[in-house]
Structure formats: C-alpha cells, structure tokens
BAROTI-836587 format. One record per atom (N, C-alpha, C, O): atom name; residue in three letters; x, y, z negated; residue number from 1. Coordinates in pm, whole numbers, plus 50000, padded with zeros to 5 digits. Each point is the difference from the previous one (the first is absolute). Layout:
% BAROTI-836587
PT  site  code     xx     yy     zz  pos
PT    CA   ALA      X      Y      Z  NUM
...
END
This chain:
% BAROTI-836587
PT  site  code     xx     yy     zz  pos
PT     N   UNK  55993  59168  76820    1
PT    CA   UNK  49978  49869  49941    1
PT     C   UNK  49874  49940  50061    1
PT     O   UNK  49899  50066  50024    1
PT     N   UNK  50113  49819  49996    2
PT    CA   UNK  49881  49892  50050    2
PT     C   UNK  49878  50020  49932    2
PT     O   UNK  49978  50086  49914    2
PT     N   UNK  49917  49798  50145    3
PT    CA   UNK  49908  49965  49912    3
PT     C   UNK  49955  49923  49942    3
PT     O   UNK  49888  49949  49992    3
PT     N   UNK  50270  50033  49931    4
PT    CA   UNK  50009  49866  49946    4
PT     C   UNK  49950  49949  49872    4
PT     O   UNK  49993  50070  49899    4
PT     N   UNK  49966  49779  50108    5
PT    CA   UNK  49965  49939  49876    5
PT     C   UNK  50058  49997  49875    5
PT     O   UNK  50086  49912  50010    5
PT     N   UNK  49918  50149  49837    6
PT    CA   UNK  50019  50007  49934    6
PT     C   UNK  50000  49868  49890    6
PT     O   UNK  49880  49981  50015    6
PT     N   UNK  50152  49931  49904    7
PT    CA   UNK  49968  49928  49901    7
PT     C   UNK  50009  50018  49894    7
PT     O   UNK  50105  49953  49958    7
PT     N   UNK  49787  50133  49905    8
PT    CA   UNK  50048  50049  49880    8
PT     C   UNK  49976  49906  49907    8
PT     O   UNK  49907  49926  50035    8
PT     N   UNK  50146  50044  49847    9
PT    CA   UNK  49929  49900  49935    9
PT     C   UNK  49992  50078  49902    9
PT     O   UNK  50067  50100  49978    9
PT     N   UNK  49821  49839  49941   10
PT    CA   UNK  49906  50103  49904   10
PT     C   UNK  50020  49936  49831   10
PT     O   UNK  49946  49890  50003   10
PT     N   UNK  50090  50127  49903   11
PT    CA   UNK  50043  49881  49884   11
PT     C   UNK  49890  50083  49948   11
PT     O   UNK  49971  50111  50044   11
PT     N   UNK  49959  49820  49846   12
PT    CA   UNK  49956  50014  49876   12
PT     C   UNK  49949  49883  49970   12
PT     O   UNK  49975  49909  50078   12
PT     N   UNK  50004  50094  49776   13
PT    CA   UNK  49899  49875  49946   13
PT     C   UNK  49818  50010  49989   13
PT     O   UNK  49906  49928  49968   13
PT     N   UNK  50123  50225  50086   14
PT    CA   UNK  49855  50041  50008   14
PT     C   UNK  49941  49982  50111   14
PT     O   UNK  50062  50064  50084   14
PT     N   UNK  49849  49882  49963   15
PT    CA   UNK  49960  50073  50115   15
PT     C   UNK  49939  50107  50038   15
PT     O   UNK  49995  50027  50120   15
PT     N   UNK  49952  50049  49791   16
PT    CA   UNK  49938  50098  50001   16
PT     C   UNK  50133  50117  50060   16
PT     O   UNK  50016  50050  50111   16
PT     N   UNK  50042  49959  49795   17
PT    CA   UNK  50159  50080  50034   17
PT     C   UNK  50070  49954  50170   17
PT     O   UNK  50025  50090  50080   17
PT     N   UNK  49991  49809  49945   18
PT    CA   UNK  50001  49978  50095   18
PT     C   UNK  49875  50015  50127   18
PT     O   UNK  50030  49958  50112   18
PT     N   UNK  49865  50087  49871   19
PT    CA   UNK  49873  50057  50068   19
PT     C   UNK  50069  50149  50009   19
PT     O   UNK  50004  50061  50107   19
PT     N   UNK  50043  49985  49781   20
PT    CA   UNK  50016  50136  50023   20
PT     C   UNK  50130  50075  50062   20
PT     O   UNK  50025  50107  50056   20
PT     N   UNK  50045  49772  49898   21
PT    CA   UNK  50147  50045  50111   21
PT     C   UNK  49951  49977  50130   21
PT     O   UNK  50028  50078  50091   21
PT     N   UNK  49914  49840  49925   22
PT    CA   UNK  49969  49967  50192   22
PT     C   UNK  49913  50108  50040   22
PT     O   UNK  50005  50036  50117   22
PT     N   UNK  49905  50029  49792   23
PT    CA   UNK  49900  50132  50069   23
PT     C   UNK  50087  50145  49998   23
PT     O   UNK  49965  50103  50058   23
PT     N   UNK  50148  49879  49866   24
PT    CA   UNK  50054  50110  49997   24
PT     C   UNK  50109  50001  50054   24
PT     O   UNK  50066  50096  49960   24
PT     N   UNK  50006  49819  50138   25
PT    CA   UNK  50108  49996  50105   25
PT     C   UNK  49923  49954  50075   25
PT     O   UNK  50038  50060  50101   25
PT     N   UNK  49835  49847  49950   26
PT    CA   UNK  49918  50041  50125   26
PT     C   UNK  50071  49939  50110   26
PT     O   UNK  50121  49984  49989   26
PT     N   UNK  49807  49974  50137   27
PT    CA   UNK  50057  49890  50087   27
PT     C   UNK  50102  50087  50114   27
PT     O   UNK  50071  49947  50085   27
PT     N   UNK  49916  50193  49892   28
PT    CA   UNK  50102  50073  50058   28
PT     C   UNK  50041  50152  49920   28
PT     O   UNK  49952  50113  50011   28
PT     N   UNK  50123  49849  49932   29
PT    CA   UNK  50041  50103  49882   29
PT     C   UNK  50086  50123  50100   29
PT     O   UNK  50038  50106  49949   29
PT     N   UNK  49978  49869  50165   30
PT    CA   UNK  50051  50148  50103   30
PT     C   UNK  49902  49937  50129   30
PT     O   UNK  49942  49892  50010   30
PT     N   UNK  50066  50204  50065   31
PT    CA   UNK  49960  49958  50129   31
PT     C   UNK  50034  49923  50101   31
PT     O   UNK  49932  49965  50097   31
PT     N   UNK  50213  50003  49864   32
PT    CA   UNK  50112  49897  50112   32
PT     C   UNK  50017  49860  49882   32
PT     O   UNK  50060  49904  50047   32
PT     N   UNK  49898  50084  49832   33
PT    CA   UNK  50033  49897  49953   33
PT     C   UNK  49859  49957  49987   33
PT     O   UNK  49900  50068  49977   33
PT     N   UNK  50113  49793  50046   34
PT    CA   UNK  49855  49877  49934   34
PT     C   UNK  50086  49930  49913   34
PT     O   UNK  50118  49966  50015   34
PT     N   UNK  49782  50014  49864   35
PT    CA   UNK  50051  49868  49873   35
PT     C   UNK  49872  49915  50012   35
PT     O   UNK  49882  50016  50032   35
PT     N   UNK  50211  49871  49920   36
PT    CA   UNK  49907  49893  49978   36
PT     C   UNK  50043  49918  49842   36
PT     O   UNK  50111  49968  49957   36
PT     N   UNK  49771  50018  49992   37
PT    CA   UNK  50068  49987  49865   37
PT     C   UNK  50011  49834  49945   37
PT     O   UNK  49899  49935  50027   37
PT     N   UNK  50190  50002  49914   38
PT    CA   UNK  49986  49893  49928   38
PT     C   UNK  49965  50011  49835   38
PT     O   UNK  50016  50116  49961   38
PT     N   UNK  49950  49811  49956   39
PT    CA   UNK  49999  50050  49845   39
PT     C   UNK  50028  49859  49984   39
PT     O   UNK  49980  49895  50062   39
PT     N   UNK  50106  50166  49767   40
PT    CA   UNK  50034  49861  49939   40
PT     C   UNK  49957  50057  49848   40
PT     O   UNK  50012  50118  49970   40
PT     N   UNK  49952  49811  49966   41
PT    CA   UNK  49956  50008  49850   41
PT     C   UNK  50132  49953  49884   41
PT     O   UNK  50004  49987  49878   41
PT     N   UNK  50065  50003  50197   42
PT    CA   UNK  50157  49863  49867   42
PT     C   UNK  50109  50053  50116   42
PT     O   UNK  49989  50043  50115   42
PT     N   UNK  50131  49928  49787   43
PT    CA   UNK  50156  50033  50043   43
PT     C   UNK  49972  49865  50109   43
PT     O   UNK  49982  50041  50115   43
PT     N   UNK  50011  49817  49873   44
PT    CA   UNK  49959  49897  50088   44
PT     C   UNK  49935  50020  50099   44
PT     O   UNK  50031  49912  50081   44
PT     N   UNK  49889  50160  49964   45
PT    CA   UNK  49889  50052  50081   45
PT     C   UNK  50119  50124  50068   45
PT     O   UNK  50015  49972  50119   45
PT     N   UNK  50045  50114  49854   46
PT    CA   UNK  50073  50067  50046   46
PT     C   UNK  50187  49934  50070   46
PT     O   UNK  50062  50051  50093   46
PT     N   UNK  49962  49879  49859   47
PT    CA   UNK  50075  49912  50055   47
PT     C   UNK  49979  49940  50095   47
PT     O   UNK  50088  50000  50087   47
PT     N   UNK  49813  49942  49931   48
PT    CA   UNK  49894  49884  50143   48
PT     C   UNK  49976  50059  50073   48
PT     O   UNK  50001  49951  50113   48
PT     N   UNK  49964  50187  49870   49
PT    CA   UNK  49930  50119  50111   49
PT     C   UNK  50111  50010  50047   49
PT     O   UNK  49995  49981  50122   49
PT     N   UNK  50147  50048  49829   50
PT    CA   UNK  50147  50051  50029   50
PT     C   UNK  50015  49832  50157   50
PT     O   UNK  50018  50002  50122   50
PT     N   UNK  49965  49909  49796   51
PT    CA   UNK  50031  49893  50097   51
PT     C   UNK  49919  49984  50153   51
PT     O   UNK  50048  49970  50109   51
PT     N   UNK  49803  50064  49851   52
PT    CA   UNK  49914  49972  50077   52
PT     C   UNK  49981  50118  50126   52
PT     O   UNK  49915  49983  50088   52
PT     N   UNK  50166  50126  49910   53
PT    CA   UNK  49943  50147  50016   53
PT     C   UNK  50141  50069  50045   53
PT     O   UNK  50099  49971  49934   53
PT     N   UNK  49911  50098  50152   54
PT    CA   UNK  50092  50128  50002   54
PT     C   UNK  49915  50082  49933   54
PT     O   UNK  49880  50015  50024   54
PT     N   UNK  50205  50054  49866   55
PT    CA   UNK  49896  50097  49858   55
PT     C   UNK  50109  50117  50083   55
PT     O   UNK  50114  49981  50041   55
PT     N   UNK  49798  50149  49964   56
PT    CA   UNK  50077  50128  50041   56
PT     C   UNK  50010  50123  49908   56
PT     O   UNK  50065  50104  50014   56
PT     N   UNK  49845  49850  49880   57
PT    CA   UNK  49980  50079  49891   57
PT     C   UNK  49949  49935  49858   57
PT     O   UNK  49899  49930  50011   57
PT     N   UNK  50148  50081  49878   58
PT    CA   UNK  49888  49946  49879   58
PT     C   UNK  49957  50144  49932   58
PT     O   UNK  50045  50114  49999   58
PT     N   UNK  49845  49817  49947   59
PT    CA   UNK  49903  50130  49893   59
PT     C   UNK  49971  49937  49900   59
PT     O   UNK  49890  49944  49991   59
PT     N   UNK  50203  50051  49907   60
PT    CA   UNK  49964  49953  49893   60
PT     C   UNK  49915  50088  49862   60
PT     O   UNK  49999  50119  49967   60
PT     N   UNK  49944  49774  49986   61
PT    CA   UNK  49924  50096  49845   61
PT     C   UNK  50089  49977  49918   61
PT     O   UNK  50018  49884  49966   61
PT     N   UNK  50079  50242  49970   62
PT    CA   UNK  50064  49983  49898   62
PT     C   UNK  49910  49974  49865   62
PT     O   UNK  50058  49998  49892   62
PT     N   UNK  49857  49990  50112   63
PT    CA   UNK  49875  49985  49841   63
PT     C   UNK  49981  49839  50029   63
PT     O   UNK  49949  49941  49905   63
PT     N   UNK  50090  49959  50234   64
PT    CA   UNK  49939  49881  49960   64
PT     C   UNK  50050  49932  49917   64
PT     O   UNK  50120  50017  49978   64
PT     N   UNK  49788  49860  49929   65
PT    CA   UNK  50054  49887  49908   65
PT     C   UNK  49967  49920  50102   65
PT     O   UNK  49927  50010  50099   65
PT     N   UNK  50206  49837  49816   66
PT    CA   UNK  50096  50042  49966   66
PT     C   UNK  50117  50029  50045   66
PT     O   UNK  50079  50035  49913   66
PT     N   UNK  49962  49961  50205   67
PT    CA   UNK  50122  50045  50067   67
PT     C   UNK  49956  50145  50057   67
PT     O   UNK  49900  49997  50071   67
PT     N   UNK  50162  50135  49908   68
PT    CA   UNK  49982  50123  50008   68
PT     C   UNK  50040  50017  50160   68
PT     O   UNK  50062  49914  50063   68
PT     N   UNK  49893  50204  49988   69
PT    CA   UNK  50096  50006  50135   69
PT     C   UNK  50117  50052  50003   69
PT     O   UNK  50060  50015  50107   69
PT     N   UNK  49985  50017  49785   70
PT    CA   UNK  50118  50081  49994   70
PT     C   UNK  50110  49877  49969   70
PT     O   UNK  50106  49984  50061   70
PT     N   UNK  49859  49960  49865   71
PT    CA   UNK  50074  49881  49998   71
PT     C   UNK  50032  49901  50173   71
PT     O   UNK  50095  49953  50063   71
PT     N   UNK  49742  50062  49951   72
PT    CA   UNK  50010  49888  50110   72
PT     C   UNK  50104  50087  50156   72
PT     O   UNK  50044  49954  50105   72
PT     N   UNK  49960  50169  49840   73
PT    CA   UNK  50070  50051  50100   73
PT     C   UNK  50163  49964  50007   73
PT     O   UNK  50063  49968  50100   73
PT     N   UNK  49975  50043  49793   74
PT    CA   UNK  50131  49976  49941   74
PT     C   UNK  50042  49901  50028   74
PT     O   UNK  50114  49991  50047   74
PT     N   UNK  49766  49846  49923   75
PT    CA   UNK  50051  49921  50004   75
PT     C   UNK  50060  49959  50170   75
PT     O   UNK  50109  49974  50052   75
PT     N   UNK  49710  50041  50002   76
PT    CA   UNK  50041  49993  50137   76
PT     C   UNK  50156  50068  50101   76
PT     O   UNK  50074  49941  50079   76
PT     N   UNK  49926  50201  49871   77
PT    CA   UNK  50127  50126  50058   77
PT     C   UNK  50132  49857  49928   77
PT     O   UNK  50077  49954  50085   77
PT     N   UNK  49933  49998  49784   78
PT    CA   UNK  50112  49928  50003   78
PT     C   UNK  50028  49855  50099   78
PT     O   UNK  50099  49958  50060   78
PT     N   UNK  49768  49994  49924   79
PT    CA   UNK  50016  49840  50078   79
PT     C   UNK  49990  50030  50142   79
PT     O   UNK  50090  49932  50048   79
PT     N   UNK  49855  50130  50046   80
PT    CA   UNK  50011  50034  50119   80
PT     C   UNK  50072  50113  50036   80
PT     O   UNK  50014  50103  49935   80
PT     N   UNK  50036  49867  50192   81
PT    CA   UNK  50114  50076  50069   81
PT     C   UNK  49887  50039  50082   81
PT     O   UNK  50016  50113  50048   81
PT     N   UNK  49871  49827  49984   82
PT    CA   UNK  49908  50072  50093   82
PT     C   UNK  49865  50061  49946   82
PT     O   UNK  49889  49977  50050   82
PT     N   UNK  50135  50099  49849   83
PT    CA   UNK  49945  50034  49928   83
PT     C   UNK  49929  50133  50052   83
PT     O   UNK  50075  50092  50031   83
PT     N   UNK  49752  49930  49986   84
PT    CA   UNK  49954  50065  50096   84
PT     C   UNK  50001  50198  49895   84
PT     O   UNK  50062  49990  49894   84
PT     N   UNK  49902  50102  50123   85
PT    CA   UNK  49939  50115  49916   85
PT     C   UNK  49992  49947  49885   85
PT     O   UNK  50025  49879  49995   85
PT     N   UNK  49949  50171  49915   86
PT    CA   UNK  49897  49974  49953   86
PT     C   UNK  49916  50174  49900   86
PT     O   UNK  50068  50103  49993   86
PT     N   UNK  49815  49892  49956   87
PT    CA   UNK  49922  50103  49984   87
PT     C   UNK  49922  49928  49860   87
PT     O   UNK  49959  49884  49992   87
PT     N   UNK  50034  50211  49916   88
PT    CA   UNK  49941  49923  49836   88
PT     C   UNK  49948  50081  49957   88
PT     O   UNK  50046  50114  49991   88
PT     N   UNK  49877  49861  49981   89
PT    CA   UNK  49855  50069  49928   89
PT     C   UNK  49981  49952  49887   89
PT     O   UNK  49971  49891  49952   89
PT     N   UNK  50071  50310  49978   90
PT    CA   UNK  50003  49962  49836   90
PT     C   UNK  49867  50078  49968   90
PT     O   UNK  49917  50061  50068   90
PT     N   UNK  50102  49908  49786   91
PT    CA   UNK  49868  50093  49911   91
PT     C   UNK  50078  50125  49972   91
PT     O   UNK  49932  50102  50011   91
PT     N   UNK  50219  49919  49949   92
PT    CA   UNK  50022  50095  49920   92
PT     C   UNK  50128  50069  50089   92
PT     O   UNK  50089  49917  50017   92
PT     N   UNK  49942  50219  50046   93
PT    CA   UNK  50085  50035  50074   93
PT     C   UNK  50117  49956  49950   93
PT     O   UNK  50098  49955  50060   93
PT     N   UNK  49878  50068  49794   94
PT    CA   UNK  50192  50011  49844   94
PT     C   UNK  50017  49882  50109   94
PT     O   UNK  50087  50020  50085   94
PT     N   UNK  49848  49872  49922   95
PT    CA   UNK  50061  49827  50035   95
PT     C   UNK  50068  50014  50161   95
PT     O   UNK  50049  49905  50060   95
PT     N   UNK  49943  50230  49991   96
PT    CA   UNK  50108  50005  50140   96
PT     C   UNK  50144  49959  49942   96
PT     O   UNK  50074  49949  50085   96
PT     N   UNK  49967  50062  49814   97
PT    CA   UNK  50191  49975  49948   97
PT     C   UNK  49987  49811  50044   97
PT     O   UNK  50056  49918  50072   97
PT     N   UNK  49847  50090  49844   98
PT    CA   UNK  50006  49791  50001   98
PT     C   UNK  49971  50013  50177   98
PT     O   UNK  50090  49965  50076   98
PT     N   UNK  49853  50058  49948   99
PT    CA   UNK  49999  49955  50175   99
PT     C   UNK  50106  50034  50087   99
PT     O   UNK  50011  49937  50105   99
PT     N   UNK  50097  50183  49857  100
PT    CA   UNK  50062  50048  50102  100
PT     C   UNK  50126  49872  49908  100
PT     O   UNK  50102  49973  50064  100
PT     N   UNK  49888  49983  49843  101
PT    CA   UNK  50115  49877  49948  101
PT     C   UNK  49980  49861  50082  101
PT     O   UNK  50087  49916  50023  101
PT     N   UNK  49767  50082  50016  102
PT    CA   UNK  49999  49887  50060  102
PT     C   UNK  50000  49986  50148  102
PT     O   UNK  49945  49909  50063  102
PT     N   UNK  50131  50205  49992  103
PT    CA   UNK  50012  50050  50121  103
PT     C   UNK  49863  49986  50086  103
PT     O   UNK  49980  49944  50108  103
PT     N   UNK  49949  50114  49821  104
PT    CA   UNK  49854  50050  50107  104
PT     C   UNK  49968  50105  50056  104
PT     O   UNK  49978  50108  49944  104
PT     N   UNK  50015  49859  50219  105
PT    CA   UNK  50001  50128  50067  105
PT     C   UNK  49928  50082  50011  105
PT     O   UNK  50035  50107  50049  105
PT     N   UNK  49837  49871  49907  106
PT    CA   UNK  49870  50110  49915  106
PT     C   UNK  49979  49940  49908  106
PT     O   UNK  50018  49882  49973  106
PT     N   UNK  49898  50281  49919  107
PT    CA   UNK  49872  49946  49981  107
PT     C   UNK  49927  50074  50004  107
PT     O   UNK  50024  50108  50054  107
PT     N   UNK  49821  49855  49875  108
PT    CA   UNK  49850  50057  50030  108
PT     C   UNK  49969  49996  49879  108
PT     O   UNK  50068  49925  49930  108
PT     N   UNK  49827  50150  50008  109
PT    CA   UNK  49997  50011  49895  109
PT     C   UNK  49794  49959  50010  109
PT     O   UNK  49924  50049  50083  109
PT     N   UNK  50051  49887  49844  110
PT    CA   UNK  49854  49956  49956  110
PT     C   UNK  49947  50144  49945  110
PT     O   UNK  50061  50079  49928  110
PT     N   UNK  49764  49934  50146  111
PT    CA   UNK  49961  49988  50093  111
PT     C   UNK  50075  49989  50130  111
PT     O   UNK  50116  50032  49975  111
PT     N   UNK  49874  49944  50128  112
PT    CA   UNK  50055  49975  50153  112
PT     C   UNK  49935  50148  50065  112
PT     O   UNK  49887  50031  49962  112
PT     N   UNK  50163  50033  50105  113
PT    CA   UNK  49989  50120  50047  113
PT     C   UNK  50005  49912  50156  113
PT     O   UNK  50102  49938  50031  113
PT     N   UNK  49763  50065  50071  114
PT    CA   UNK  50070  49966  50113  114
PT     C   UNK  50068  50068  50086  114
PT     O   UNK  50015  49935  50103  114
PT     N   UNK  50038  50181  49900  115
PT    CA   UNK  50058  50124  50106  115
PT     C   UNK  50159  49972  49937  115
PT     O   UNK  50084  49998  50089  115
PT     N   UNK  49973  49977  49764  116
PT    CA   UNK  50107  49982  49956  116
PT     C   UNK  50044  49841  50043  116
PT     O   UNK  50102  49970  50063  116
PT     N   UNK  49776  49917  49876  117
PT    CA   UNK  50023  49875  50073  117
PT     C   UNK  50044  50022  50112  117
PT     O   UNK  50120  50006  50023  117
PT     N   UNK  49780  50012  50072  118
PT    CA   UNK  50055  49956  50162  118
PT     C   UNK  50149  50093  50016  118
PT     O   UNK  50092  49971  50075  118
PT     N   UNK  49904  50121  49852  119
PT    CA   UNK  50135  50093  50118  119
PT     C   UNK  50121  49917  49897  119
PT     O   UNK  50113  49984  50047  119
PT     N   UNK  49863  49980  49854  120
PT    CA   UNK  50108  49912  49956  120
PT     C   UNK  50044  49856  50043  120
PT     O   UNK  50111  49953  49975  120
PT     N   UNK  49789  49982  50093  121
PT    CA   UNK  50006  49862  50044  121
PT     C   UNK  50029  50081  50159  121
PT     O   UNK  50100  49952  50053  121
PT     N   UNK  49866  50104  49991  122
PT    CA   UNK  50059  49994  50147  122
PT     C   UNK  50141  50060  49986  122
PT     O   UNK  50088  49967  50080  122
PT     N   UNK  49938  50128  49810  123
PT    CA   UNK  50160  50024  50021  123
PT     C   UNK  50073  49856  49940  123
PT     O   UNK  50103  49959  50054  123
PT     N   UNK  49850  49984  49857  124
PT    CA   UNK  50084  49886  50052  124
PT     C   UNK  49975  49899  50054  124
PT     O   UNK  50087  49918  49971  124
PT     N   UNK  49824  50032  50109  125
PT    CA   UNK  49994  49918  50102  125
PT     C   UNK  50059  50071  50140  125
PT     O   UNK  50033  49935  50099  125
PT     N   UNK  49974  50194  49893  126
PT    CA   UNK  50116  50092  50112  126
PT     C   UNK  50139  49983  49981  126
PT     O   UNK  50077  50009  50095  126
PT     N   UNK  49972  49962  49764  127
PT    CA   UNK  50119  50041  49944  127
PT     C   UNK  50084  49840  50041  127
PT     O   UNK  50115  49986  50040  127
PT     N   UNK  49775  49902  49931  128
PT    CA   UNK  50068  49883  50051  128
PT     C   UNK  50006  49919  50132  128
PT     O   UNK  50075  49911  50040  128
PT     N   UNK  49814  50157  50016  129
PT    CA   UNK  49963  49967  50126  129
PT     C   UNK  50152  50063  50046  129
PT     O   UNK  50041  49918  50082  129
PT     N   UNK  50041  50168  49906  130
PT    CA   UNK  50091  50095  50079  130
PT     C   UNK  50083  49938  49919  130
PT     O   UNK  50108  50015  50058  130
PT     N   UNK  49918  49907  49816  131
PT    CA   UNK  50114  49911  49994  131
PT     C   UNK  50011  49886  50039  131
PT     O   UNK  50111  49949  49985  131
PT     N   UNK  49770  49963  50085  132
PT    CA   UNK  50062  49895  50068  132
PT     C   UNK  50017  50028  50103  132
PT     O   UNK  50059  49909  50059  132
PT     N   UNK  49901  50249  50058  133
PT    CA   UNK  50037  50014  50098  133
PT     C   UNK  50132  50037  50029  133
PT     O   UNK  50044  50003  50115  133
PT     N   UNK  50031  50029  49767  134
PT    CA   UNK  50115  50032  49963  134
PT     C   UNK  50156  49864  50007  134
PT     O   UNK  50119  49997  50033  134
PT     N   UNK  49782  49920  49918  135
PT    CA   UNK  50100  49835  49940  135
PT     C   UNK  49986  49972  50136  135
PT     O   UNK  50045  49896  50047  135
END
C-alpha cells in the first residue's frame, strides 16, 4: 500500500473529545498510512464535510449531544450509498449491540487507548482502501 493521504472526520460536540480522538489515532496510525483530520461538532457539520471532502473514515463520539454517533452513523450508512467506515466511541462496551444495529464497523471504548486506536483505524482505512481498489 502507498503513502497515501487519508481523510478522517472526527464528530463530537466536544472539542475536547475530539482533541483526544485526533491524539489517539495520530497523523499516521501505521507506518504506510497518513490521516488528515476534518471535525464537525452537528449532524450539519458532518453532512458538509461529506460534500466538501472525500471522508475515508468517520470517528464518531457515541456520548455526543444532541445527535449521538451511533445514530449519526445509521443515519448517514442509510442516506448514502457512499458511505465511508465508520468507528464510534462509546462510554460503555454493553452499548457494542446498539452499534453493531447501526451497522458500525468499530468501536472504541472511552478512555482512547492509542495502540488499539491506530491499529483499528488503519485496519479500516486498509479494509476500504482495498474496496475501492476492488469496484
């Protein structure tokens, strides 16, 4: 694999939370991948990024108000056909059932572990990178 540019977008309403997803997936979460991150604070803000952006991954905070990421995953996985990863970060593991319903392809569990972050964001920024080389 290249050394190619990554685009993750980062949701929360926090920024603080969003400080900490970006230090703990890191501007190269393997050695062959670089990310570069966008953040949106609102489901609106995550939509615009969708328009403005090839997104290759999202990291959502399942704890944000008021649109959750688990939701915003769902919504997005239904309205787009080009619908990128996505990766959600909960408080409580039990809440993996609600995420694997809203077809999310990880999650992370609060605190952020960065050795679990990165090897989880590069397997799937690997996993899709090799499905559009595929289409």
């Amino acid at each position: 694999m290249s050394d190619r540019l990554y685009t993750v977008l980062l949701y929360s309403d926090d920024p603080q939370v969003r400080d900490r997803m970006r230090l703990a997936v890191g501007t190269r979460p393997a050695a062959d991948l670089r990310v570069e991150f966008v953040d949106a604070a609102s489901y609106a803000e995550c939509i615009r990024l969708f328009d403005d952006y090839e997104i290759h991954l999202m990291v959502l905070d399942g704890e944000a108000t008021p649109a959750g990421g688990i939701g915003i995953a769902r919504q997005v996985k239904d309205d787009r056909a080009d619908a990128p990863p996505t990766c959600v970060v909960i408080a409580r593991a039990a809440d993996r059932w609600l995420a694997a319903y809203a077809e999310v392809d990880a999650t992370l569990v609060h605190p952020l572990d960065p050795v679990t972050t990165g090897a989880t964001v590069a397997e799937l920024l690997r996993r899709h990178a090799g499905a559009d080389q595929a289409a």
